[in-house]
Backbone bond lengths (Angstrom), bond angles and torsions (degrees), N, CA, C in turn:
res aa  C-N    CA-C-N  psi(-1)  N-CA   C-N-CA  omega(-1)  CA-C   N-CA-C  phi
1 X - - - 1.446 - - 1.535 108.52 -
2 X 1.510 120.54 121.64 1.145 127.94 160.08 1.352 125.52 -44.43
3 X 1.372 124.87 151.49 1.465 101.62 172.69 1.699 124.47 -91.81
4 X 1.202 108.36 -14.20 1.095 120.58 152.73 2.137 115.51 -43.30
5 X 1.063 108.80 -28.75 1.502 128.02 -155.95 1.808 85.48 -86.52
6 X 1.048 126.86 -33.12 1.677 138.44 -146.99 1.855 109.00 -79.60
7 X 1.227 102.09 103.05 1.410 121.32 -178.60 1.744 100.09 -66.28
8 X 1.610 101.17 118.01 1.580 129.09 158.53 0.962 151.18 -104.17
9 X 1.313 139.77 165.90 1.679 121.70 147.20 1.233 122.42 -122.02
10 X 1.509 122.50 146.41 1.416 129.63 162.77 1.976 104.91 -30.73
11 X 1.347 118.12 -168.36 1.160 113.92 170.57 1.380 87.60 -110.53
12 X 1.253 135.44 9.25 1.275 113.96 -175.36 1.965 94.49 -125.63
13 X 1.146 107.12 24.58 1.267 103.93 152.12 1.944 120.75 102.21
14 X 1.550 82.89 0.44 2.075 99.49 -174.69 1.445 102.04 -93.78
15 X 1.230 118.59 136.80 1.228 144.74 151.14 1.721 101.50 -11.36
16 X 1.212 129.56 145.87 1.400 133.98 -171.76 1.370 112.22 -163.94
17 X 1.704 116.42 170.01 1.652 111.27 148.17 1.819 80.22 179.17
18 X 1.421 100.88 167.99 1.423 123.73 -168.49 1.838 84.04 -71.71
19 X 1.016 137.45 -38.26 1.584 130.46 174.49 1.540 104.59 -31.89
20 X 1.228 120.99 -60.79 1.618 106.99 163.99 1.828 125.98 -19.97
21 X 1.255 96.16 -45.37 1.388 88.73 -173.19 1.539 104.42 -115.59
22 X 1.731 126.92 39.54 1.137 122.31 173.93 1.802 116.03 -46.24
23 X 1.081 96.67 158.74 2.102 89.54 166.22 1.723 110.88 77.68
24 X 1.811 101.55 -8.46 1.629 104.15 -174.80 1.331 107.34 -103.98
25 X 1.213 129.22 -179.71 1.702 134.63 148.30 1.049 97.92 -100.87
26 X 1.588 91.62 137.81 1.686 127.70 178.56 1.187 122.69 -97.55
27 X 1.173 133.33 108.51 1.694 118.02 179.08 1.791 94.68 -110.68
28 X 1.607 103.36 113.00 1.861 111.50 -169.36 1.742 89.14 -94.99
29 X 0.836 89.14 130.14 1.566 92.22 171.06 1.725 118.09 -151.35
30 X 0.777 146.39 120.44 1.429 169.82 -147.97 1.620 114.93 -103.73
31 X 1.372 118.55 91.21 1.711 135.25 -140.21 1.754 92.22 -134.86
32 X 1.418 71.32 146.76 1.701 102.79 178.20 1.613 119.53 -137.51
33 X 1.116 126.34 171.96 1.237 142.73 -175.91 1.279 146.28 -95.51
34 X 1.619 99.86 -32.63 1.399 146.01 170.71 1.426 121.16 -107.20
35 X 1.266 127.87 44.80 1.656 119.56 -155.50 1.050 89.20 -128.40
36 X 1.813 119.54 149.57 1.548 98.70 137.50 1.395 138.19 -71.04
37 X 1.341 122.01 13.81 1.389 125.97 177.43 1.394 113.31 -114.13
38 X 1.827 110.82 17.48 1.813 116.47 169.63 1.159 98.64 -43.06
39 X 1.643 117.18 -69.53 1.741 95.89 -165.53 1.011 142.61 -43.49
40 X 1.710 121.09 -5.84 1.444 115.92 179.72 1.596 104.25 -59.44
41 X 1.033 112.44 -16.86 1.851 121.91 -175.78 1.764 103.05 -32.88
42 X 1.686 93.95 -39.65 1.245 85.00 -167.67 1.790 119.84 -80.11
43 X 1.408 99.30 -39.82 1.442 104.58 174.42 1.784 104.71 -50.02
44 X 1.207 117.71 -59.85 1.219 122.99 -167.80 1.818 101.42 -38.25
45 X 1.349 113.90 -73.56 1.619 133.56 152.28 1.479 106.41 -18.95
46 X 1.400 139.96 -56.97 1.461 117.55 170.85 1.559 118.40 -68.76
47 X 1.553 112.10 -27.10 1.431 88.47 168.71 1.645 142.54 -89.48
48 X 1.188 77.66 -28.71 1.578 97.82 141.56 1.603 122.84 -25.90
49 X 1.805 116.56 -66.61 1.248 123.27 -178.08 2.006 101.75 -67.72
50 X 1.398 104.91 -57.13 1.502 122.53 -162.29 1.491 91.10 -43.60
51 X 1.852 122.04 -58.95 1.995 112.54 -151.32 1.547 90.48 -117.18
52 X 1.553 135.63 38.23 0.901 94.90 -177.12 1.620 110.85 -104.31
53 X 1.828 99.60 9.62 1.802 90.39 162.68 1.206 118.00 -98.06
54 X 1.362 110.77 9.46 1.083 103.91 -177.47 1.889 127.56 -117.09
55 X 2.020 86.13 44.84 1.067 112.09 -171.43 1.770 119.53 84.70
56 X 0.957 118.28 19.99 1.437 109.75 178.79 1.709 118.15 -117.86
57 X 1.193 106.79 152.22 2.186 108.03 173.44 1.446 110.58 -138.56
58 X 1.046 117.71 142.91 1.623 134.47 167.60 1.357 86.43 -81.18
59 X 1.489 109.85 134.92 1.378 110.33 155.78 1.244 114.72 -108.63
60 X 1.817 148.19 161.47 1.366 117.55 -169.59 1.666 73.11 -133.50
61 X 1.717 112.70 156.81 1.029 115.03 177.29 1.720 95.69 -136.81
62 X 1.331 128.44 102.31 1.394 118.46 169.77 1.436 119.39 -63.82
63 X 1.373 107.85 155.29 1.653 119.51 -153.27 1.760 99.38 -164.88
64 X 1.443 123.21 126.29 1.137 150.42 -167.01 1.457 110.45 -121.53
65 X 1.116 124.57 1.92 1.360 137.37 -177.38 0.903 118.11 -72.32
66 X 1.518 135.40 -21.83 1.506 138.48 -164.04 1.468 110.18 -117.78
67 X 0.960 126.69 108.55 2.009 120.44 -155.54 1.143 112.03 1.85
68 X 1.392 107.04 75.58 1.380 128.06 170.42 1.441 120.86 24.97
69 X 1.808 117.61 49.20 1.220 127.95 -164.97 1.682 110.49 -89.57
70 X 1.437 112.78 32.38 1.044 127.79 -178.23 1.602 120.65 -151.53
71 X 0.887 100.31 45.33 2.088 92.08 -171.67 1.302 114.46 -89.06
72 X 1.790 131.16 6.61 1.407 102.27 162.07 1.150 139.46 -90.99
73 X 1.725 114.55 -178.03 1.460 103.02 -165.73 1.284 100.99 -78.61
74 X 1.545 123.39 179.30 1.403 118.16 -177.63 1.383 133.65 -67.40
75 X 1.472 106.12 -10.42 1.656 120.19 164.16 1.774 106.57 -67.28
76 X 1.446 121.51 -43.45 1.337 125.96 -178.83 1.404 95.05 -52.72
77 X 1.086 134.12 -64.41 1.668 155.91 -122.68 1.628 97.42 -80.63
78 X 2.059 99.89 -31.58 1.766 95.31 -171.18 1.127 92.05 -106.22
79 X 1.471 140.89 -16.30 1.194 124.05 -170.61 1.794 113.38 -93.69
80 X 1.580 112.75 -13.60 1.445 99.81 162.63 1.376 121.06 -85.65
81 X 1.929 113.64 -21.69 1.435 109.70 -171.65 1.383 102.24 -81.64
82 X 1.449 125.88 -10.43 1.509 113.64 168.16 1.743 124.63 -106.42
83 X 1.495 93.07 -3.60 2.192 88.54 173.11 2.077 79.22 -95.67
84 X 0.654 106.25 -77.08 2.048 101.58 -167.45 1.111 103.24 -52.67
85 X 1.261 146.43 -36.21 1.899 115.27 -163.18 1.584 110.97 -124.06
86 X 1.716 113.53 -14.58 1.488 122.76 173.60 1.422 92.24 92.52
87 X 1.098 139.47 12.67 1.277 121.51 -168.11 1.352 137.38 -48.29
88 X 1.938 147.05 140.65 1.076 105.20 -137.78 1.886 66.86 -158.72
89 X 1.506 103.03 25.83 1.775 83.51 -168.65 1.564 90.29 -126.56
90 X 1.703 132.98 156.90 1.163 125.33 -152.73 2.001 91.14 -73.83
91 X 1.045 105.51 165.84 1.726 126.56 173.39 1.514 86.18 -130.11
92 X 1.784 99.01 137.63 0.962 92.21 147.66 1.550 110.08 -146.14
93 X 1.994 123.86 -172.86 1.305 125.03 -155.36 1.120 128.35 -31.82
94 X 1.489 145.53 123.76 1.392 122.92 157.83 1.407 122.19 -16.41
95 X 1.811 121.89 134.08 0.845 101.31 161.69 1.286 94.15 -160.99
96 X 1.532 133.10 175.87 1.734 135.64 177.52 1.673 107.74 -80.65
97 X 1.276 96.85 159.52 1.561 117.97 -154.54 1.944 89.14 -112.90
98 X 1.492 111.32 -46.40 1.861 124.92 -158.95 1.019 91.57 -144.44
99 X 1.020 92.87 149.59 1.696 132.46 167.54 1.539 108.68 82.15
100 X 0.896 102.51 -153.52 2.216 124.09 -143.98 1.936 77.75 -73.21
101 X 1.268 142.94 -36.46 1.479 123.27 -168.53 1.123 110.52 -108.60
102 X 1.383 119.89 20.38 1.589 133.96 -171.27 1.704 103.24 -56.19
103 X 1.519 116.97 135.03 1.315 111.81 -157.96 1.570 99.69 -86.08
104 X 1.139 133.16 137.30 1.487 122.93 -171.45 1.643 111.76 -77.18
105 X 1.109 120.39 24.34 1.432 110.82 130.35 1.384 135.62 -81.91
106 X 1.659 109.87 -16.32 1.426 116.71 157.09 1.394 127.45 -90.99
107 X 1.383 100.77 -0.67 1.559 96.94 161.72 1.446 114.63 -71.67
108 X 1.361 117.22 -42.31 1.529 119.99 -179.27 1.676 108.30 -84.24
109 X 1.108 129.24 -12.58 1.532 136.45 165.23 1.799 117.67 -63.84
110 X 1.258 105.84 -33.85 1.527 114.47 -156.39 1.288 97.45 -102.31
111 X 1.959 116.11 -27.45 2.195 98.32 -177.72 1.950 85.57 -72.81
112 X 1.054 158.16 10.36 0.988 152.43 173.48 1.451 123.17 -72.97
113 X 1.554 108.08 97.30 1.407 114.72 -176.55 1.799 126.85 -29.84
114 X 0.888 118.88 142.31 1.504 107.02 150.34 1.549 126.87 -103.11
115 X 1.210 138.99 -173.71 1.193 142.11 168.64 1.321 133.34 -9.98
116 X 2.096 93.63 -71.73 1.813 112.27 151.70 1.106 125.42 -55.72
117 X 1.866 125.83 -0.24 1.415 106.22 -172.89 1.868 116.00 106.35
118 X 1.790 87.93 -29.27 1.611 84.52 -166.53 1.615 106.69 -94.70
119 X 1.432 93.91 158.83 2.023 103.41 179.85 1.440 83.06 -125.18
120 X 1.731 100.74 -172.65 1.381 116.01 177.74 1.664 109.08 129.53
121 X 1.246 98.84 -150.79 1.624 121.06 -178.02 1.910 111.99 -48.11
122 X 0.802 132.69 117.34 1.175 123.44 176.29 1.822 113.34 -63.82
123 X 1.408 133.25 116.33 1.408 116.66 -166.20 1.378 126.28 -105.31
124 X 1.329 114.26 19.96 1.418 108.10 173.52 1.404 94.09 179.09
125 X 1.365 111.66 149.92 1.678 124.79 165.52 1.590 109.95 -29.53
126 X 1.070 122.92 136.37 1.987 134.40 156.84 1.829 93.30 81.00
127 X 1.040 108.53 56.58 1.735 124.32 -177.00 1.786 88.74 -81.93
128 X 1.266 148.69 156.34 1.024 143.26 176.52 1.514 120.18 -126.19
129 X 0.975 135.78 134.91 1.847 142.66 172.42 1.166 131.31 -116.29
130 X 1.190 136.67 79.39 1.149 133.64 170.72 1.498 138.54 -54.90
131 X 1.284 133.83 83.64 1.287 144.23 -162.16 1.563 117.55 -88.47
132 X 1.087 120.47 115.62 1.617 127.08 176.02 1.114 117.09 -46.39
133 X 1.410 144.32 168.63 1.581 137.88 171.52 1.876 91.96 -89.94
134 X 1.402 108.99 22.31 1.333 97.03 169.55 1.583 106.72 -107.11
135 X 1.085 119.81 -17.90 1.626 143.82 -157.13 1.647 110.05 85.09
136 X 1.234 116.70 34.17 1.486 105.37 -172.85 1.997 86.19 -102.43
137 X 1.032 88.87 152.78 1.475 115.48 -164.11 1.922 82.59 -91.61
138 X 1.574 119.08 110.41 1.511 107.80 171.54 1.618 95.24 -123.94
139 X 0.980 149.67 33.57 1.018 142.27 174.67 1.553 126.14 176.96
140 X 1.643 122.23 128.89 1.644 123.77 -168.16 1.892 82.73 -125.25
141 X 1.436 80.60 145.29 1.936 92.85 176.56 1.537 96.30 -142.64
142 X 1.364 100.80 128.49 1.715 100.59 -171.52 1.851 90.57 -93.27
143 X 2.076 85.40 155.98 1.545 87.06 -171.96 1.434 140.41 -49.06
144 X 1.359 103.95 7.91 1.977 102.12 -159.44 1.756 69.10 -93.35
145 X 1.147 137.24 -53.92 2.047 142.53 -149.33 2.094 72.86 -49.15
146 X 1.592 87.41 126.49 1.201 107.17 162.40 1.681 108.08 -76.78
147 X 1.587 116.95 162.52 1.222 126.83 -147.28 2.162 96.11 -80.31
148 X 1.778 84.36 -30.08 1.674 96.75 -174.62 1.840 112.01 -110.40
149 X 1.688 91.23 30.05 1.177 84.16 -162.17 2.347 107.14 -73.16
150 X 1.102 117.62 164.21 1.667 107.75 -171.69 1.918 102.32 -51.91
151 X 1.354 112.42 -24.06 2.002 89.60 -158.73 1.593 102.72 -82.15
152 X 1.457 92.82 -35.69 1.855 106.07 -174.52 1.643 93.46 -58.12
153 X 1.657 142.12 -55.93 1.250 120.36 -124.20 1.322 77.18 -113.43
154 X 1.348 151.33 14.06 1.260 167.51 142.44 1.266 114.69 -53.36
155 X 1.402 110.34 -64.98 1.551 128.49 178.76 1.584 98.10 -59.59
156 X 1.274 123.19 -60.54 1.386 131.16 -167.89 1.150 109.71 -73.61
157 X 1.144 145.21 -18.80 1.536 155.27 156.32 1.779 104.79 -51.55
158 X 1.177 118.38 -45.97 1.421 136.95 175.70 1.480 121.16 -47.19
159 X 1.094 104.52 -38.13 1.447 119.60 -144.50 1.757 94.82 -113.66
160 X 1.542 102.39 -33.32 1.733 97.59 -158.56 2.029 100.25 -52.65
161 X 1.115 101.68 152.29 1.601 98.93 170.42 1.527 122.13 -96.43
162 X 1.357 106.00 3.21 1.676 108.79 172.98 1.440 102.31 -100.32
């Protein structure tokens, strides 16, 4: 299954899939509320503003998996990422990242190498994916890689199609 192929939801509950944004770069990343790594909200949010005519989207995927640094309902989820961070890039439904209910967009997210080589378990809130406007998965940034950090906006600089 393509990932383009991968049945979603809005956070507000509509039918979805990364096919919406075929032809774009994807940065998938897996966000919470309660983290110490919320603020990447914001980096994520400038690039967002900086590439996004020039073909690019943050995608936000909420995730409760990590001491439960995510427990609101999806009205909570839009109303803090837009009074605190301005957020302006789609969110969509809670859903699991690992284990036995892992949403099968993270099944095809996680054989995706990182840096060292390694795939697997996703390990902490704001895990990062870089997706081609082809859907090819070219890049994993584990959560500490700031949102603007040089390899990520390097890689993603690469790829944009504008």
């Amino acid at each position: 299954m393509g990932i383009y192929d991968i049945g979603l939801r809005t956070l507000a509950g509509e039918p979805a899939s990364l096919a919406d944004y075929q032809g774009k770069a994807i940065l998938a990343v897996n966000v919470a509320s309660k983290c110490g790594l919320t603020p990447q909200y914001e980096g994520l949010e400038r690039l967002q503003r900086q590439y996004a005519e020039r073909g690019f989207t943050v995608a936000g995927f909420p995730c409760n998996q990590f001491m439960g640094q995510e427990p609101g309902t999806a009205e909570e989820i839009a109303t803090f990422c837009s009074a605190t961070y301005g957020v302006s890039f789609p969110l969509f439904e809670k859903l699991e990242v690992n284990g036995e209910d892992r949403h099968p967009l993270y099944d095809v997210l996680t054989a995706a190498p990182d840096a060292a080589g390694e795939a697997g378990d996703i390990q902490w809130n704001f895990e990062k994916f870089l997706i081609a406007p082809t859907g090819e998965i070219v890049g994993r940034f584990r959560p500490r890689t700031e949102p603007e950090a040089a390899e990520l906006v390097a890689a993603l600089e690469a790829v944009l199609p504008v």
